[in-house]
FIDRENLUM-121561 format. One record per residue (C-alpha): residue number from 1; residue in one letter; x, y, z. Coordinates in steps of 0.05 Angstrom, whole numbers, always signed. Each point is the difference from the previous one (the first is absolute). Layout:
BEGIN
nr->NUM	rest->A	u->X	v->Y	w->Z .
...
This chain:
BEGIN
nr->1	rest->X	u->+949	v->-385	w->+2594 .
nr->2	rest->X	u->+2	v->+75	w->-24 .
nr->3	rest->X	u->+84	v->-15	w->+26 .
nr->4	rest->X	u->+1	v->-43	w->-56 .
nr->5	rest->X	u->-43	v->+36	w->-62 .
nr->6	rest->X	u->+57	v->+48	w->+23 .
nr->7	rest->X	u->+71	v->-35	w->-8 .
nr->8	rest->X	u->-35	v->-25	w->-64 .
nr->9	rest->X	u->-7	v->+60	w->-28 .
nr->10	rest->X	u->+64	v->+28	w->+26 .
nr->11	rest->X	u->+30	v->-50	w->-38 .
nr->12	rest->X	u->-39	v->+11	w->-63 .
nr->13	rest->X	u->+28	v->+72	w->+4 .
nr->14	rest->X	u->+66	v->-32	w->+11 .
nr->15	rest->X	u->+2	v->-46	w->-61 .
nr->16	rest->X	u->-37	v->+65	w->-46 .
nr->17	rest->X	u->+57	v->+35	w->+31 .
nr->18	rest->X	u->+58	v->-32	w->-25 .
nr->19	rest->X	u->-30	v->-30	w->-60 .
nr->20	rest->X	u->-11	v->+80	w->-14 .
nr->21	rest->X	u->+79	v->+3	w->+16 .
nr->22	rest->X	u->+21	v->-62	w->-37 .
nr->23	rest->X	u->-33	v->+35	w->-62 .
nr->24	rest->X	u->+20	v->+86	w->+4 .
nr->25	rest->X	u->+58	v->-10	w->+60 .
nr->26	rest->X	u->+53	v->+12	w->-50 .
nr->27	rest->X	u->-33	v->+50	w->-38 .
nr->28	rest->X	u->-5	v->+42	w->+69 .
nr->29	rest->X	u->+69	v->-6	w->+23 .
nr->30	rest->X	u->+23	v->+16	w->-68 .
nr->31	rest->X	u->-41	v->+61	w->+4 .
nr->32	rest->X	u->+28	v->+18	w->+68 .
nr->33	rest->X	u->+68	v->-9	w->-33 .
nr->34	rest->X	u->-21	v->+50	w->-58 .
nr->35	rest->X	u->-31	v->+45	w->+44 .
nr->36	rest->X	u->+60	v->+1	w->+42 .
nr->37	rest->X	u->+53	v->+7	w->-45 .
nr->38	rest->X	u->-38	v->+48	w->-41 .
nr->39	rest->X	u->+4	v->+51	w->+62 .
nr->40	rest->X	u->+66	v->-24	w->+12 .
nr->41	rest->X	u->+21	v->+19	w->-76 .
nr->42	rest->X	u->-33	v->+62	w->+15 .
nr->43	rest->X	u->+25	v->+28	w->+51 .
nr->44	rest->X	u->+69	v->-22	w->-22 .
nr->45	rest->X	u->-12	v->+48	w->-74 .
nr->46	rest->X	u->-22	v->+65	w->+46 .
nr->47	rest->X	u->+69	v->-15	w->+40 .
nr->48	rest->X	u->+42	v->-4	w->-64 .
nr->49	rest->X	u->-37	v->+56	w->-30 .
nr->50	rest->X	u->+8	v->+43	w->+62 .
nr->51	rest->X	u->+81	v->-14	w->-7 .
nr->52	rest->X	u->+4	v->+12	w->-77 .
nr->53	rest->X	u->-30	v->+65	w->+16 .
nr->54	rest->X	u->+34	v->+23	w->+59 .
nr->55	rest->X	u->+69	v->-30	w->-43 .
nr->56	rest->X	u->-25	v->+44	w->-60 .
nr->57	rest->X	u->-9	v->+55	w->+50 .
nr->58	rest->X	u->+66	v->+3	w->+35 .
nr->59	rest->X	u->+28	v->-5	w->-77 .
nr->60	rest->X	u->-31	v->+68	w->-22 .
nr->61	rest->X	u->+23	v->+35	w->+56 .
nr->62	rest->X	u->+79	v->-28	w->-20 .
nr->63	rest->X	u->-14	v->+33	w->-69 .
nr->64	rest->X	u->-31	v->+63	w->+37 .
nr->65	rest->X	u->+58	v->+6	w->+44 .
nr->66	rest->X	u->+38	v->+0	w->-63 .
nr->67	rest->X	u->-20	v->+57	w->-24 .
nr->68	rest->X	u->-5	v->+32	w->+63 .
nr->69	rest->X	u->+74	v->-11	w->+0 .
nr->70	rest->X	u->+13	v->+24	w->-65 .
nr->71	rest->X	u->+8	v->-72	w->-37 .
nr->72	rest->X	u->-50	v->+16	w->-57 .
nr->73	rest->X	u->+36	v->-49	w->-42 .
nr->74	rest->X	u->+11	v->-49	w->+51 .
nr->75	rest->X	u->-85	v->+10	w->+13 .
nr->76	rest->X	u->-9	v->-6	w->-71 .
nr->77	rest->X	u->+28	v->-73	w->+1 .
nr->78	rest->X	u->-34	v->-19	w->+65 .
nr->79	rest->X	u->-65	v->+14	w->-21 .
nr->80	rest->X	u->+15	v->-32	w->-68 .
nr->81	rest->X	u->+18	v->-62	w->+30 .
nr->82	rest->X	u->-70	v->+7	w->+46 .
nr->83	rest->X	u->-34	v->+11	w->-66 .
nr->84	rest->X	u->+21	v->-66	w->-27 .
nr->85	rest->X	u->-7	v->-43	w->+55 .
nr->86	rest->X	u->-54	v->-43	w->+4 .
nr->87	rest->X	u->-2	v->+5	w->+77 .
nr->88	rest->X	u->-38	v->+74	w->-13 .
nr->89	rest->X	u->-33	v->-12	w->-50 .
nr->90	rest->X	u->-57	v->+46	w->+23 .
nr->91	rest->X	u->+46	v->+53	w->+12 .
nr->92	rest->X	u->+24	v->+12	w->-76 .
nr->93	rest->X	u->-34	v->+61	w->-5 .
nr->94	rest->X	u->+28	v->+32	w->+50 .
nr->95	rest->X	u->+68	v->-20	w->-5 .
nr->96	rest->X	u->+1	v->+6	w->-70 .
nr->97	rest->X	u->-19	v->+80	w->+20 .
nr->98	rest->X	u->+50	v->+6	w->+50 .
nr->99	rest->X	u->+55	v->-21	w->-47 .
nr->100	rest->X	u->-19	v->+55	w->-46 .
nr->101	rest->X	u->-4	v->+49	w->+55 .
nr->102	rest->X	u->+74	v->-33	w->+22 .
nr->103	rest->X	u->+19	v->+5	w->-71 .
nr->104	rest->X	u->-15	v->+84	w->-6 .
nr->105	rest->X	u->+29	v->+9	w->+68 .
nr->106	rest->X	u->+68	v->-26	w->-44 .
nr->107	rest->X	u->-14	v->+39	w->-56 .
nr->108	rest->X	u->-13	v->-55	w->-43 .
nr->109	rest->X	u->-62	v->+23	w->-37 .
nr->110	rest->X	u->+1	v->-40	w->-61 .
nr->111	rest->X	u->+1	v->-59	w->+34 .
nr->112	rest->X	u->-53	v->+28	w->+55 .
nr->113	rest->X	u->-44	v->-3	w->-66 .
nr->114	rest->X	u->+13	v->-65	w->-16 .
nr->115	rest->X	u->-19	v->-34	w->+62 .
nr->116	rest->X	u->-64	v->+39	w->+1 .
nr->117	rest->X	u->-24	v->-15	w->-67 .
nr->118	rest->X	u->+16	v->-79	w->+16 .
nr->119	rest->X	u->-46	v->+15	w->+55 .
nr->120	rest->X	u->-50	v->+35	w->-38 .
nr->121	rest->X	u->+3	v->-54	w->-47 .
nr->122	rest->X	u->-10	v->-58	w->+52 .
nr->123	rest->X	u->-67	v->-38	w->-11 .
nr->124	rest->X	u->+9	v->-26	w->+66 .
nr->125	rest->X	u->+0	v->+60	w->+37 .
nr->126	rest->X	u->-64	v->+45	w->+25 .
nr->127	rest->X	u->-26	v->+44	w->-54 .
nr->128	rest->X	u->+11	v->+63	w->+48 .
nr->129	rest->X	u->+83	v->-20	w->+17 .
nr->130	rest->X	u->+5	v->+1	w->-77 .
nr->131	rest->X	u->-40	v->+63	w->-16 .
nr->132	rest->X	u->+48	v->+29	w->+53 .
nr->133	rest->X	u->+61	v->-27	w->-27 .
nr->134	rest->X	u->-17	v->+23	w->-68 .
nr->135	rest->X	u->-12	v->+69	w->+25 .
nr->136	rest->X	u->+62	v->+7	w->+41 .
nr->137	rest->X	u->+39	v->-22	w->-64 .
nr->138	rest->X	u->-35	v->+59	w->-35 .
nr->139	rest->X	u->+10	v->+58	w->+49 .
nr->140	rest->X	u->+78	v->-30	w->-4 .
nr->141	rest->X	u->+9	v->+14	w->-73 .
nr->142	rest->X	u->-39	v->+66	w->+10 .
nr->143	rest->X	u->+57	v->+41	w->-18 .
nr->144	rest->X	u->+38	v->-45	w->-51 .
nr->145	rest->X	u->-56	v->-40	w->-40 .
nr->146	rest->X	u->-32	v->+31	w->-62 .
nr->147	rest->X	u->-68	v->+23	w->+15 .
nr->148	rest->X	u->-33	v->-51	w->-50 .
nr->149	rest->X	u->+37	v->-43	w->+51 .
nr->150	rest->X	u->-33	v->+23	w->+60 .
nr->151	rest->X	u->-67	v->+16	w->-27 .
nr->152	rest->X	u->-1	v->-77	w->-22 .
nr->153	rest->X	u->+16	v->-26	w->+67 .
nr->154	rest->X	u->-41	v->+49	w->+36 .
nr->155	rest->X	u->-57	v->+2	w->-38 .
nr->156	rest->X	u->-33	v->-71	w->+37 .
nr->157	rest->X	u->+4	v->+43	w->+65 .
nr->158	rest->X	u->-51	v->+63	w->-21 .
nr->159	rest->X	u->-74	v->-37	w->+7 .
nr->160	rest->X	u->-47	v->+32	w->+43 .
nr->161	rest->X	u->+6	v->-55	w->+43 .
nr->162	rest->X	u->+63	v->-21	w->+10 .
nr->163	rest->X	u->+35	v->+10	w->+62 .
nr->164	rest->X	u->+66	v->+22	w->-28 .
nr->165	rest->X	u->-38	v->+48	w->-52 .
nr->166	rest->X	u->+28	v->+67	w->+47 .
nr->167	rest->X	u->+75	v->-18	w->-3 .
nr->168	rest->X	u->-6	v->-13	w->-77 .
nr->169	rest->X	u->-29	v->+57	w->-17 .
nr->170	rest->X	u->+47	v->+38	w->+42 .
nr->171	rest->X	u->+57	v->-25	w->-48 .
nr->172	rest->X	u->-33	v->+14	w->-60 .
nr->173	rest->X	u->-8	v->+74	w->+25 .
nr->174	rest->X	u->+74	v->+2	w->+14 .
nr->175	rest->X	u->+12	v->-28	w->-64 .
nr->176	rest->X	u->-51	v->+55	w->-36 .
nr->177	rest->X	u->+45	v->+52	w->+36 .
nr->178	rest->X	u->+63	v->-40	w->-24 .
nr->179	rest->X	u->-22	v->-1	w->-70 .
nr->180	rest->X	u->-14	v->+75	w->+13 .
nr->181	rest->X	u->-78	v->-7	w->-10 .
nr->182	rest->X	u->-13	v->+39	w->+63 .
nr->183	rest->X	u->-70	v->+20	w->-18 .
nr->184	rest->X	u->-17	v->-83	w->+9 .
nr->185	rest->X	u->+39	v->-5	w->+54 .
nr->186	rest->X	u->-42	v->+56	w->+33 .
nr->187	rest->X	u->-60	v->-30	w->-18 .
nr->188	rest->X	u->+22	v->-65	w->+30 .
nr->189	rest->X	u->+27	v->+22	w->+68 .
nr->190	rest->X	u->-56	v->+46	w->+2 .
nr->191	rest->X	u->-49	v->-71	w->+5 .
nr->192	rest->X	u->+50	v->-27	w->+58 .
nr->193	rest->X	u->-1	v->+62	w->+37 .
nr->194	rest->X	u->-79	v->-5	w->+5 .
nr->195	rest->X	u->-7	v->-76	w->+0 .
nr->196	rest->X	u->-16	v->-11	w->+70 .
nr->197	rest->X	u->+5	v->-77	w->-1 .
nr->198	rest->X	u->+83	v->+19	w->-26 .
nr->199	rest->X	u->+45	v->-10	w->+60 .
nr->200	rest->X	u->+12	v->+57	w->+32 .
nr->201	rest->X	u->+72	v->+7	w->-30 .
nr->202	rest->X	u->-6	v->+0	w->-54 .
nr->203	rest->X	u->-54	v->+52	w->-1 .
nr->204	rest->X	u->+36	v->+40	w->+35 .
nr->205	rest->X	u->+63	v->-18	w->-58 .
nr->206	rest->X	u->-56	v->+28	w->-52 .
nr->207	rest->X	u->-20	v->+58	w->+38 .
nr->208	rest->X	u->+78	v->+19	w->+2 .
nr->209	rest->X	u->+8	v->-13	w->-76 .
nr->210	rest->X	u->-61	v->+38	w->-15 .
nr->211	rest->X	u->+32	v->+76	w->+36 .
nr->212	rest->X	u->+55	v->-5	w->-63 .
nr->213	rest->X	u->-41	v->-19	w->-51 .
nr->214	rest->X	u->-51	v->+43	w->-55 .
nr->215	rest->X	u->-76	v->-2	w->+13 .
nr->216	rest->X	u->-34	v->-34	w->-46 .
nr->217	rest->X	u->-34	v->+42	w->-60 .
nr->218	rest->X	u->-63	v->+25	w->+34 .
nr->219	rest->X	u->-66	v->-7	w->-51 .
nr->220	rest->X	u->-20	v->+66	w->-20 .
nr->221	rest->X	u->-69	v->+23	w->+23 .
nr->222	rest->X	u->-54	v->+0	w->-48 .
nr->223	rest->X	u->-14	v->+78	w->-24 .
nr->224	rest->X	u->-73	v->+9	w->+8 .
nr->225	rest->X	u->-35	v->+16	w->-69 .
nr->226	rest->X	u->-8	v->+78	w->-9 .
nr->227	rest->X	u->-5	v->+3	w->-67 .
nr->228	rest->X	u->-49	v->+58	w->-26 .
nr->229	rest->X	u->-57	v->-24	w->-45 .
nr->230	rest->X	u->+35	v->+39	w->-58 .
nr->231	rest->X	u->+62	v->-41	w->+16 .
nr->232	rest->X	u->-34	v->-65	w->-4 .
nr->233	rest->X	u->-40	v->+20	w->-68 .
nr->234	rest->X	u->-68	v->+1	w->+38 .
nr->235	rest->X	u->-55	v->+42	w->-31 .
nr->236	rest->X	u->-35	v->+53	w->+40 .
């Protein structure tokens, strides 16, 4: 008897079973199908990002070799075109950089300038690869901007806090000196020198600049008071 309670129930099980299946079967294997192609789609994006960078990769080091070879110009186009495409998107920055660099190496200043206040000027790119950009621009019209010039464009770079603040104000001492203010330019190299959080070159630039330069006016001492009572009009 218990034999048959139990092929009954078996086959109550049987009929919840694929009335249960009837119901959410294709709900299950369509979720199998997600799941699967999901990984699948997955694991295919970390492959294709893996080749666009090690593509990207082996496309710097063609521009590097460039200039390694003496091709500044030719460098300058290569990483132009890596600039632009779309492929490296996340690379800009950098390439954008190196085709200045590729551009000096040619002697093509002016147009070293250019790209790097595009770049500066890119809302798209990272706040620091602009700040940089700007600053490089700066230090390359050091010697032929006016000094309104490069006070304007170095002036964002001074703060307390900003990481760039010891290169900037290591321009605008050279450009004290240049505009023959050497007293300021003392007085600003003399902050470097002693700034332990400046990198260590250029404190010891500042140190260097400081062995050719005047002390600043020392504060004379105050004379202590030795007036006589007659002196002062006091009455004995």
């Amino acid at each position: 008897m218990s034999d048959i309670f139990r092929e009954v129930s078996e086959d109550i099980r049987n009929e919840q079973l694929k009335s249960l299946w009837d119901r959410y079967g294709l709900l299950v294997i369509g979720a199998i199908v997600l799941l699967v192609l999901s990984v699948t789609g997955w694991v295919m994006w970390q492959n294709y990002a893996r080749d666009q960078q090690a593509e990207a990769a082996i496309a710097f080091l063609k521009g590097e070799q460039l200039l390694l070879d003496g091709e500044a110009q030719a460098a300058a186009a290569h990483f132009d075109t890596l600039a632009s495409d779309s492929g490296t998107a996340g690379y800009t920055a950098i390439a954008r950089m190196k085709q200045a660099a590729a551009l000096i190496a040619s002697g093509n200043n002016p147009q070293a300038v250019a790209v790097l206040d595009q770049l500066a000027s890119d809302g798209g790119v990272d706040k620091l690869w602009r700040d940089l950009a700007a600053l490089k621009a700066a230090l390359l019209l050091s010697d032929s901007a006016s000094g309104d010039e490069l006070k304007l464009r170095l002036s964002p770079f001074t703060g307390a806090e900003h990481p760039l603040r010891h290169s900037a104000r290591e321009a605008l001492a050279f450009l004290a000196l240049r505009e023959g203010r050497k007293l300021d330019a003392a007085a600003t190299f003399r902050v470097l020198a002693d700034d332990l959080t400046a990198p260590q070159g250029i404190r010891a630039r500042a140190a260097q600049m400081l062995e050719g330069l005047p002390p600043p006016p020392s504060t004379p001492a105050a004379q202590p008071d030795t007036a006589t009572p007659s002196e002062t009009g006091a009455v004995e």
